[in-house]
ChimeraX commands (.cxc) that place a marker at each C-alpha (Angstrom):
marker #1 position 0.00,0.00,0.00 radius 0.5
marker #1 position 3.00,2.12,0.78 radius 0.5
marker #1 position 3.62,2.04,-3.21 radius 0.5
marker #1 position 0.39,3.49,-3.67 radius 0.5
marker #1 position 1.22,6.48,-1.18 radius 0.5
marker #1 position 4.24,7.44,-3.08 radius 0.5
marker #1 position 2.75,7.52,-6.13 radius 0.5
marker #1 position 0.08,9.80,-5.45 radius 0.5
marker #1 position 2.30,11.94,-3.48 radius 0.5
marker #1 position 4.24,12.35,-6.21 radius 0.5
marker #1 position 0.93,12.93,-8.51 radius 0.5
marker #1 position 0.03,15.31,-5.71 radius 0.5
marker #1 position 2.60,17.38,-5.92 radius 0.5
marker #1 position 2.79,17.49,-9.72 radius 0.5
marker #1 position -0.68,18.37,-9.49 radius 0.5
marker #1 position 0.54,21.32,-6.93 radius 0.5
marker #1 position 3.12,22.52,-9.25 radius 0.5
marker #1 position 0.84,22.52,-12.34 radius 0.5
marker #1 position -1.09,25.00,-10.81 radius 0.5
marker #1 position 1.68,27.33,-10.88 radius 0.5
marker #1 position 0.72,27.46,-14.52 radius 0.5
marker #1 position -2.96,28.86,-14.32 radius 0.5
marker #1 position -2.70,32.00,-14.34 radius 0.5
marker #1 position -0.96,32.25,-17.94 radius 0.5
marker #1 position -2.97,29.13,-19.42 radius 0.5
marker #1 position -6.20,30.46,-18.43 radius 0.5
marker #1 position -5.30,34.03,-19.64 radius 0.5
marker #1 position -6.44,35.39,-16.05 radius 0.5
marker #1 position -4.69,38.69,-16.87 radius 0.5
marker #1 position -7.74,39.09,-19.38 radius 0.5
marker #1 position -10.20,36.72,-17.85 radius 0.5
marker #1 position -10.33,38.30,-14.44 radius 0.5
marker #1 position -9.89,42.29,-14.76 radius 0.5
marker #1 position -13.88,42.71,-15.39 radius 0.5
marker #1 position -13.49,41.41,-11.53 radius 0.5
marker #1 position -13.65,43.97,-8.44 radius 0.5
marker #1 position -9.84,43.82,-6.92 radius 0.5
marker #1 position -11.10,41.56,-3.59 radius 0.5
marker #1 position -12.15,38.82,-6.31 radius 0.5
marker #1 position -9.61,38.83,-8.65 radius 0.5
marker #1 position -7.47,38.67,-5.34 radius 0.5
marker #1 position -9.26,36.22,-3.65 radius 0.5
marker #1 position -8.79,34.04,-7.02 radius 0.5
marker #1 position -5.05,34.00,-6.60 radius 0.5
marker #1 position -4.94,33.39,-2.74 radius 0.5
marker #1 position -7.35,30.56,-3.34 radius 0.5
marker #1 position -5.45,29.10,-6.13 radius 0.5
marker #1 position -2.24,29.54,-4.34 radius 0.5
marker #1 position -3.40,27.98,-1.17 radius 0.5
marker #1 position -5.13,24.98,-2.80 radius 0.5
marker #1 position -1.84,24.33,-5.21 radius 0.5
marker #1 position -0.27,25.04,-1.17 radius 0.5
marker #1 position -2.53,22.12,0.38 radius 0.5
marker #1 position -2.10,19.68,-2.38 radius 0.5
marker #1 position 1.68,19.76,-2.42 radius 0.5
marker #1 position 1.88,19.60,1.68 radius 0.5
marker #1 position -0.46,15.93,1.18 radius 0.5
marker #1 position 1.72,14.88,-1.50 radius 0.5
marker #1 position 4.56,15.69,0.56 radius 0.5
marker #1 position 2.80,13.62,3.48 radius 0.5
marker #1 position 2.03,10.72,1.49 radius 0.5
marker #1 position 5.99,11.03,0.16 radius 0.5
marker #1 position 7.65,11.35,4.04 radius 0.5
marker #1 position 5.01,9.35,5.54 radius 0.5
marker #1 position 3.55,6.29,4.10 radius 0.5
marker #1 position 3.94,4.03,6.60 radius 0.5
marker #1 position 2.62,6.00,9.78 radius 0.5
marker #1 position -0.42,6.69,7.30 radius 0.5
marker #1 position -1.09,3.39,7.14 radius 0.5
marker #1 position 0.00,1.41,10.47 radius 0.5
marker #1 position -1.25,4.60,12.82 radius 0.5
marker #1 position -5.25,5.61,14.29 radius 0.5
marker #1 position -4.07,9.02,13.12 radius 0.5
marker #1 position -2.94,7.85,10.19 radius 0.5
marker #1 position -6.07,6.38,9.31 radius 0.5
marker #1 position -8.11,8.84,10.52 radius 0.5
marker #1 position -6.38,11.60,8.35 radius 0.5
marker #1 position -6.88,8.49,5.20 radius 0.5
marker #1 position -10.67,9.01,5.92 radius 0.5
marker #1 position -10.28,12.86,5.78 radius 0.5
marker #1 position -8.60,12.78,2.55 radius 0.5
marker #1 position -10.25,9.95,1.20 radius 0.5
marker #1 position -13.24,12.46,1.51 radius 0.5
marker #1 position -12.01,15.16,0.36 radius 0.5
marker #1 position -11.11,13.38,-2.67 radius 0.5
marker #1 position -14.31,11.89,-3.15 radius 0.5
marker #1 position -16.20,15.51,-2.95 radius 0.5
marker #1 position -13.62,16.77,-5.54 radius 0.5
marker #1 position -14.48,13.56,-7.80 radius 0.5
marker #1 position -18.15,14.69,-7.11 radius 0.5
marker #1 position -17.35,17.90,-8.19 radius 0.5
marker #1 position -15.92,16.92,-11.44 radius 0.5
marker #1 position -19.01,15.16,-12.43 radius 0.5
marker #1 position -22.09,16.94,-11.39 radius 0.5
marker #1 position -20.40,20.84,-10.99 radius 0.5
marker #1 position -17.92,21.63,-13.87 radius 0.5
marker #1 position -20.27,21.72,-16.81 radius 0.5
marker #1 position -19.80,19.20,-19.83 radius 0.5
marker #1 position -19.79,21.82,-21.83 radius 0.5
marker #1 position -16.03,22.48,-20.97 radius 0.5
marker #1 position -15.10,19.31,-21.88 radius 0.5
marker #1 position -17.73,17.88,-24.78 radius 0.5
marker #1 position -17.12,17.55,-27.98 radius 0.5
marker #1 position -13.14,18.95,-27.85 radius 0.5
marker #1 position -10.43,16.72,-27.62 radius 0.5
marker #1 position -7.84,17.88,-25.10 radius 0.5
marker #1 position -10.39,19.03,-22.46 radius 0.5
marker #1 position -12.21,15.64,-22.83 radius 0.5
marker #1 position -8.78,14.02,-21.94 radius 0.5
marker #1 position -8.00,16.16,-19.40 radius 0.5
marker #1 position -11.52,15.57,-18.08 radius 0.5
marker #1 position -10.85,11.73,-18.24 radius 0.5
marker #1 position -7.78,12.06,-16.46 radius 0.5
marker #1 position -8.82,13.58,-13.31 radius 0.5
marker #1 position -11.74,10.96,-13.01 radius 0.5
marker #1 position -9.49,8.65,-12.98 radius 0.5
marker #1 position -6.80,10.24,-10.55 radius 0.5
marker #1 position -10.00,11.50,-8.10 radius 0.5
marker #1 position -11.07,8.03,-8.24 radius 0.5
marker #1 position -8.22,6.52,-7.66 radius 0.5
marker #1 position -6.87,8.97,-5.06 radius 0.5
marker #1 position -10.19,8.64,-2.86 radius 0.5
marker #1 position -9.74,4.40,-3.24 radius 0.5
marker #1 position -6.36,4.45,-1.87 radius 0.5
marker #1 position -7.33,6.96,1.08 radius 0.5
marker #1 position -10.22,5.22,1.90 radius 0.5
marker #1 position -9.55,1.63,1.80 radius 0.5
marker #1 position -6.38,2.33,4.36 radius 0.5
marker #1 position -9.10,3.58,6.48 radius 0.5
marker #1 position -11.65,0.61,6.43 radius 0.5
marker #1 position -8.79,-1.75,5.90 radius 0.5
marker link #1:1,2 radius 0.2
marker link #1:2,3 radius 0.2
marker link #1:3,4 radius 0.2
marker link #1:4,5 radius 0.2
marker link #1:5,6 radius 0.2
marker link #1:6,7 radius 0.2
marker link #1:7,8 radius 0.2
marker link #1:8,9 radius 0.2
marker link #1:9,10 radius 0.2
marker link #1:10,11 radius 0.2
marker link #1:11,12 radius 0.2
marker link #1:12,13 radius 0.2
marker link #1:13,14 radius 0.2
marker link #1:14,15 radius 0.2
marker link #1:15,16 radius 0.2
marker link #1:16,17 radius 0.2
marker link #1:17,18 radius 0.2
marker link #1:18,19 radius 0.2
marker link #1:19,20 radius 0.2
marker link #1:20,21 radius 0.2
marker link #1:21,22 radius 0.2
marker link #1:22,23 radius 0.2
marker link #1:23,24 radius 0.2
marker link #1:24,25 radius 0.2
marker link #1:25,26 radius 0.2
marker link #1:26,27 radius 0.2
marker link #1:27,28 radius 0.2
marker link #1:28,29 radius 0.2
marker link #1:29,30 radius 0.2
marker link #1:30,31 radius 0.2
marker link #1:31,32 radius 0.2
marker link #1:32,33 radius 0.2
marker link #1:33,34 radius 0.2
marker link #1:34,35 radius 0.2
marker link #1:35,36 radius 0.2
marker link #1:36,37 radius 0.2
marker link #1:37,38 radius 0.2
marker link #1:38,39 radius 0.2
marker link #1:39,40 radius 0.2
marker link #1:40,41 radius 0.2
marker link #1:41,42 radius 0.2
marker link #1:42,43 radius 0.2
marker link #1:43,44 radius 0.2
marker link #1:44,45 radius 0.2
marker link #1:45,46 radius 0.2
marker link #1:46,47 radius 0.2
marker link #1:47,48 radius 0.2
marker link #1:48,49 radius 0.2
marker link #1:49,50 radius 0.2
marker link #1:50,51 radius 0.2
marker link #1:51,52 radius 0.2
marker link #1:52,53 radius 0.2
marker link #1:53,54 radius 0.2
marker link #1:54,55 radius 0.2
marker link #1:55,56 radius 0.2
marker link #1:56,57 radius 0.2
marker link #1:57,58 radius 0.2
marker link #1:58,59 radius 0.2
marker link #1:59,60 radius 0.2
marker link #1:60,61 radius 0.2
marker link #1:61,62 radius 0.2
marker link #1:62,63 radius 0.2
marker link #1:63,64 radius 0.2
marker link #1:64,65 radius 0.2
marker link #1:65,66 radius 0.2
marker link #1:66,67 radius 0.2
marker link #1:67,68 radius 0.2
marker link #1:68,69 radius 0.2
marker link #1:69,70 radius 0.2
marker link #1:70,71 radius 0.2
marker link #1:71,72 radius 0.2
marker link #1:72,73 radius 0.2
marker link #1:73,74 radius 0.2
marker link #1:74,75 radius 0.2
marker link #1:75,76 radius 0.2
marker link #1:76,77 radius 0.2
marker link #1:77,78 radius 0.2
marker link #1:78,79 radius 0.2
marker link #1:79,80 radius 0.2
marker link #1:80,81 radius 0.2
marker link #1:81,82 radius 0.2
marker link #1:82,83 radius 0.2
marker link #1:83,84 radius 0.2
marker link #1:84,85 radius 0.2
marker link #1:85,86 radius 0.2
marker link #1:86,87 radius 0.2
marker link #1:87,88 radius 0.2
marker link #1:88,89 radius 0.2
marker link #1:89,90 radius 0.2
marker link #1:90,91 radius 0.2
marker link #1:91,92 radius 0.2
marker link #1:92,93 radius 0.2
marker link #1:93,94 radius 0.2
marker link #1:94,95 radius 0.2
marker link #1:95,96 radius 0.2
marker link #1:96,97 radius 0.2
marker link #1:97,98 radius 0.2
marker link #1:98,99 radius 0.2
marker link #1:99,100 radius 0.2
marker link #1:100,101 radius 0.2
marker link #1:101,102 radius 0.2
marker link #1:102,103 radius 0.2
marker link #1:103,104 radius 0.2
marker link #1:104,105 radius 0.2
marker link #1:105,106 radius 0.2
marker link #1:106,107 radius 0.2
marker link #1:107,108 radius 0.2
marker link #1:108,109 radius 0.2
marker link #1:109,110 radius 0.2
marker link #1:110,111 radius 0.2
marker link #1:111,112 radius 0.2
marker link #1:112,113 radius 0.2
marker link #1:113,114 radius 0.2
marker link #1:114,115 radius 0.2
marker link #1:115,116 radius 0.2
marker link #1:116,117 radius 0.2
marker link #1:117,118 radius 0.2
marker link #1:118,119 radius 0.2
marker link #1:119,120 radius 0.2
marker link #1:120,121 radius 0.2
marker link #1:121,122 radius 0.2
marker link #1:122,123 radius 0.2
marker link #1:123,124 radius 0.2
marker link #1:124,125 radius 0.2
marker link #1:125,126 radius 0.2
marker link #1:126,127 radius 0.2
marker link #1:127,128 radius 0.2
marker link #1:128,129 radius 0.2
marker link #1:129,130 radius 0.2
marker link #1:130,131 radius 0.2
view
């Protein structure tokens, strides 16, 4: 199971660094000045401290796989993040609109993609914890 941790640690902080990238990629310089200044603000602190929270759990999974698994607080922080995972799965399929994705290639792929890693991210977390 450890081999699972490491892997999506190291997903999760790929993930993290990816997000580094969002600003240019989604053209926010454009995008967000119709914005007030607290919003388009808010958007960067928010993206900043998500891409911050998903590279200190990759981290975690990374530096501690075992005490994850073999712990009570290690399986209690599995549950946390096995939810947490499972409400961002959720989130891919009833909240982002298919209209992002349908009918164009890349964003279809990309869509594909993160079903699969929120599914399999949420699996891992969770089945330490009922294990």
């Amino acid at each position: 199971m450890d081999i699972h941790l490491n892997i999506i640690g190291s997903l999760l902080i790929i993930l993290a660094l990816v997000h580094s990238i969002f600003p240019k990629y989604f053209n926010w310089r454009t995008e967000l000045k119709s914005l007030s200044l607290m919003n388009r603000q808010m958007m960067m602190v928010h993206t900043f401290f998500i891409a911050l929270t998903v590279l200190l759990m990759g981290l975690l999974c990374l530096t501690s796989p075992i005490e994850i698994i073999e712990t009570n607080l290690g399986k209690k922080l599995s549950l946390g993040l096995g939810i947490f995972w499972v409400i961002r799965l959720f989130m891919q399929l009833f909240v982002y609109s298919s209209k992002l994705w349908k009918g164009k290639t890349f964003e279809t792929i990309v869509h594909i993609i993160f079903l699969i890693l929120w599914t399999y991210i949420s699996t891992i977390f969770l089945f330490i914890y009922f294990k």
